[in-house]
N, C-alpha and C positions, 0 to 999 in steps of 0.2 A: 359485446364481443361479436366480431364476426362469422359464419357458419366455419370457413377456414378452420381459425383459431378453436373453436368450439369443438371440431371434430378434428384435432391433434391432440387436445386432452382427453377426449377418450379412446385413444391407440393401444392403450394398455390398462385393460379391466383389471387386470390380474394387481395392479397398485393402485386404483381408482382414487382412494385418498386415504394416505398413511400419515396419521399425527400432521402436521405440517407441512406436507407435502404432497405433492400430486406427479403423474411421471408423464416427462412428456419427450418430443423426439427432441434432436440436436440443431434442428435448426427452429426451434421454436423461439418467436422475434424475442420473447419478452426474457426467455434464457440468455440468448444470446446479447440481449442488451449488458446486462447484469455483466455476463462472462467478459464485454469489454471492457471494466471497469475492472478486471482485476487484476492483480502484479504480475500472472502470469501471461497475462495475453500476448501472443507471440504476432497474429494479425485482425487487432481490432478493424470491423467493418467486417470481416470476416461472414459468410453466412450459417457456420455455424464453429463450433470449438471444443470439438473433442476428437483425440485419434483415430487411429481406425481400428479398429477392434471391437469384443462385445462390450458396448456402455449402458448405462441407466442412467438419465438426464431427468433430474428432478426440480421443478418450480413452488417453494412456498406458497402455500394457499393462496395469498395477498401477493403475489407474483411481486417479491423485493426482496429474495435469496436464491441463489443457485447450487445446484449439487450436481456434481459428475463421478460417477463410479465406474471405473474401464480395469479392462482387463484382454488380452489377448485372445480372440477369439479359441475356446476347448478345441476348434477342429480345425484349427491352424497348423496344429502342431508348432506354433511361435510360442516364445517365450521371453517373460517381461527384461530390460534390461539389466534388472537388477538381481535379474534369475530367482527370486521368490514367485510365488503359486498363489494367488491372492488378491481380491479384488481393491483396485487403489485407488481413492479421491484424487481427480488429477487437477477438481477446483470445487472452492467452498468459498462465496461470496454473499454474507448475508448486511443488507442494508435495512431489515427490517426492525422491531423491538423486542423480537424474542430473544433471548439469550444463546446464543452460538452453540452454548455445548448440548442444548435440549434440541436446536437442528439436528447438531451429529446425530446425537441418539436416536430420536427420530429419521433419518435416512438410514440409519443401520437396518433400526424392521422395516421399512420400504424396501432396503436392497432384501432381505429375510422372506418377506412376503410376493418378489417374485421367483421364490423358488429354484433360484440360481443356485448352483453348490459354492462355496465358499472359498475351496483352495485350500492347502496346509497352514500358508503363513498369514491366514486371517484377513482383514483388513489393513490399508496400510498407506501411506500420505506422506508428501513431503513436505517441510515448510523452508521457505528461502527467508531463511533469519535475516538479513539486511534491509528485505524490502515488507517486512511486516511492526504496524508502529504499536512493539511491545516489547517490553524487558525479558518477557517469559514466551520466545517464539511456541508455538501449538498449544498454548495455554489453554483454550478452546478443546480442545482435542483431548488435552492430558485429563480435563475437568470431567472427559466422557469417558474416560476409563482408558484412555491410549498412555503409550508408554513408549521416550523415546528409544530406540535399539542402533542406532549407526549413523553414518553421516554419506551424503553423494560422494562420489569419486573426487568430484573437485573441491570438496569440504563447505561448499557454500550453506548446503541443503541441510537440515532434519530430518534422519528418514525416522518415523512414529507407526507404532502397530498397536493393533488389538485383535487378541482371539477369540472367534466364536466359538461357539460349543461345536456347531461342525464342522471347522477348522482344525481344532483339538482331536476328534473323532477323526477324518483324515488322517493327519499325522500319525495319529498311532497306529491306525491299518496300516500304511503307507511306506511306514518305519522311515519318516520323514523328521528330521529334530528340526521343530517349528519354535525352539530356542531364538537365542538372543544370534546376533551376526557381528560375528566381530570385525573392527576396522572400517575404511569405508567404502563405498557400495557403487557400483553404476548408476549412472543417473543422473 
């Protein structure tokens, strides 16, 4: 590995290496490989593939899965489309042998371990049912303890949550109902 690559993996001590993962920026080559190979890539070639906002860009040990966790920047004062508080997978592409759902869980205490606050409505993902080859779209996801709650605006999507404990702790200070959402959602 060259000095480059070498000193983008260690940009963030504060995740150095959590279960299966390691954090690294957005345009790191070997992230952004991965990220064009997956249904959601809007411009593969791209130099890198996450929004703009605060992200955690994570690469499997064995650099052959990707993870994105975004959320609007706290001091933005923006807020997400779909007006939940919450940080969101906006890609999960794993081409390794580990099993999918022990990724998720794994990136959960990555995102836990750098100490970001959580948001009221937890964790939260979309899946575009049409273009994933499974009978049980977020199958992966549900396996980790997510749970579907609503559909995108244009009904293509799954939107899937899970609550942390400080998500939960939120909401109740916050007198925020980090409940279910009925009908479907921006996005």
């Amino acid at each position: 590995m060259n000095a480059v690559l070498s000193d983008q993996l260690d940009l963030f001590p504060e995740v150095a290496r959590v279960g299966h993962w390691r954090r690294v920026g957005k345009f790191y080559p070997a992230a952004v490989a991965i990220a064009d190979r997956h249904y959601s890539r809007r411009k593969p070639g791209s130099p890198q593939f996450m929004p703009p906002g605060q992200t955690v860009v994570l690469i499997e040990n064995g650099q052959q899965a990707v993870f994105g966790w975004w959320r609007p920047h706290p001091d933005s004062g923006l807020q997400s489309m779909n007006r939940l508080d919450g940080w969101t997978c906006t890609i999960f592409r794993n081409e390794s042998q580990v099993l999918s759902s022990e990724l998720i869980l794994s990136a959960e205490k990555a995102l836990e371990a750098t100490g970001y606050n959580c948001g009221p409505d937890g964790l939260l993902t979309y899946v575009w049912d049409s273009r994933v080859r499974s009978v049980n779209p977020g199958c992966c996801f549900k396996r980790a303890g997510w749970r579907a709650i609503g559909r995108s605006k244009d009904g293509r999507k799954t939107l899937l949550q899970k609550h942390t404990h400080m998500g939960r702790a939120i909401a109740q200070l916050t007198g925020h109902d980090a409940g279910e959402i009925p009908g479907p959602l921006p996005g």
